[in-house]
C-alpha positions in Angstrom: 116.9 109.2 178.7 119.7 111.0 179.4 121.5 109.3 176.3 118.7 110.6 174.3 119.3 114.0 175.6 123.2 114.4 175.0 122.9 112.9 171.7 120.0 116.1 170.9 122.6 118.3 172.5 124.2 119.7 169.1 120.6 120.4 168.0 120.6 123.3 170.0 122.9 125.5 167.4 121.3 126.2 164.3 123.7 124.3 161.5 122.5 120.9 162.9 119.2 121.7 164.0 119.0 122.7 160.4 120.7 119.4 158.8 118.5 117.3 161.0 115.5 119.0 159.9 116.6 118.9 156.0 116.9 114.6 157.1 113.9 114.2 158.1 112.3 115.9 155.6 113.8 113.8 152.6 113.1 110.4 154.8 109.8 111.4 155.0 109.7 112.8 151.3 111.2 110.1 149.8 111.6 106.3 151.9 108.7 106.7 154.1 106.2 107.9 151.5 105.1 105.0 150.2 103.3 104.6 146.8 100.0 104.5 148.0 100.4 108.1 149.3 102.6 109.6 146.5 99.7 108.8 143.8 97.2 108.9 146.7 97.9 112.1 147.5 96.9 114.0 144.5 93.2 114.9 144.2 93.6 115.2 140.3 95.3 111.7 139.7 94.5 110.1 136.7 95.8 106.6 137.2 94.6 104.2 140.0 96.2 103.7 143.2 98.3 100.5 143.7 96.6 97.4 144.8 93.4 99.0 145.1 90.0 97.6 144.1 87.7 99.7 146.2 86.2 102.8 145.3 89.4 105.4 146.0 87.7 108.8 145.1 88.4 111.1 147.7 91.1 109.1 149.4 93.1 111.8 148.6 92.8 113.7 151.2 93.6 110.9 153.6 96.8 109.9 151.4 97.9 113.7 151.9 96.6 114.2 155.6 99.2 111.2 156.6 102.1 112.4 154.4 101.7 115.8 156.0 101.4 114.0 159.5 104.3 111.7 159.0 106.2 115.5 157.9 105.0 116.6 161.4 105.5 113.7 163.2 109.8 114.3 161.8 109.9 117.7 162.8 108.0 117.3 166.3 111.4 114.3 167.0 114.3 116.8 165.9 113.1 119.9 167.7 110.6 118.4 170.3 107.9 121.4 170.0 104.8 120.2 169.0 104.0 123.9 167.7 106.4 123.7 164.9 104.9 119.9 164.4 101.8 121.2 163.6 102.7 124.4 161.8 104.6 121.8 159.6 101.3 119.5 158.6 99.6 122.4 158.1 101.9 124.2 155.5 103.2 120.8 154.0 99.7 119.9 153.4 99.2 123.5 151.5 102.6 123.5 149.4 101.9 119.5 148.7 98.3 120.3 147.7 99.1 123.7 145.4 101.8 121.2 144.0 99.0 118.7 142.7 96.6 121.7 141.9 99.7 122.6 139.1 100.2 125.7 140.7 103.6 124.9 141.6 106.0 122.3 140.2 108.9 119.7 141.8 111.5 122.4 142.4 109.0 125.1 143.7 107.6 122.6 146.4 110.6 121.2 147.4 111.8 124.9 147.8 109.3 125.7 149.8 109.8 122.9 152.3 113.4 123.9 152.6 112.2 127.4 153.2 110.0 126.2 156.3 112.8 124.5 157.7 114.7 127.7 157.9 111.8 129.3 159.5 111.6 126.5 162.1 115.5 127.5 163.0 115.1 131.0 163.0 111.6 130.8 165.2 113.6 128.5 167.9 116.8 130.8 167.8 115.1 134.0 168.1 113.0 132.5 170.7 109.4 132.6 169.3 109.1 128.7 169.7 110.6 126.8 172.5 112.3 123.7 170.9 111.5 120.8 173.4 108.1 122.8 174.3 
């Protein structure tokens, strides 16, 4: 445990915690959002999701509930506060949802998750959220 905690260490300033946070956000973007999700995610898809032959209408919600939780699940590891954790599904549900409502596009979303990461920092080094609490 004490490994764990020295290699965490440099998390404390803000440039890391930052870096880390922008890591786990495109692992969990991008390699750990499996196909299923990305198309399962949207609730105005138009094609069907792969290896399905079940009945997939609102699966969506599921599909986007898990990408947001696995979103959470990156943030709650790098800063250890289960507030930010769940201030993170919660908005990355929102900005993920607006996205596949077309009221946003690729560059605004991913924009807006960049944005929430800088939040996260400045919340933890102004002292509003306790990172490890």
């Amino acid at each position: 445990m004490q490994a764990l905690a020295s290699l965490l260490e440099p998390l404390k300033d803000p440039g890391p915690l930052f870096f880390a946070l922008l890591i786990g956000h495109v692992l969990a973007d991008y390699p750990l959002q499996t196909e299923f999700m990305a198309i399962g995610k949207n609730h105005r898809r138009a094609r069907p999701l792969p290896g399905s032959l079940a009945e997939t209408r609102g699966v969506w919600v599921h599909c986007l509930t898990a990408h947001a939780l696995v979103h959470a699940g990156a943030v709650w590891m790098i800063t250890g506060s289960m507030t930010l954790a769940l201030i993170e599904a919660g908005l990355h549900w929102g900005i993920d949802f607006a996205k596949s409502a077309g009221l946003t596009n690729l560059h605004v979303d991913q924009t807006l998750h960049i944005l929430c990461k800088v939040g996260y920092v400045w919340a933890i080094h102004a002292g509003w959220v306790m990172a490890g609490g």
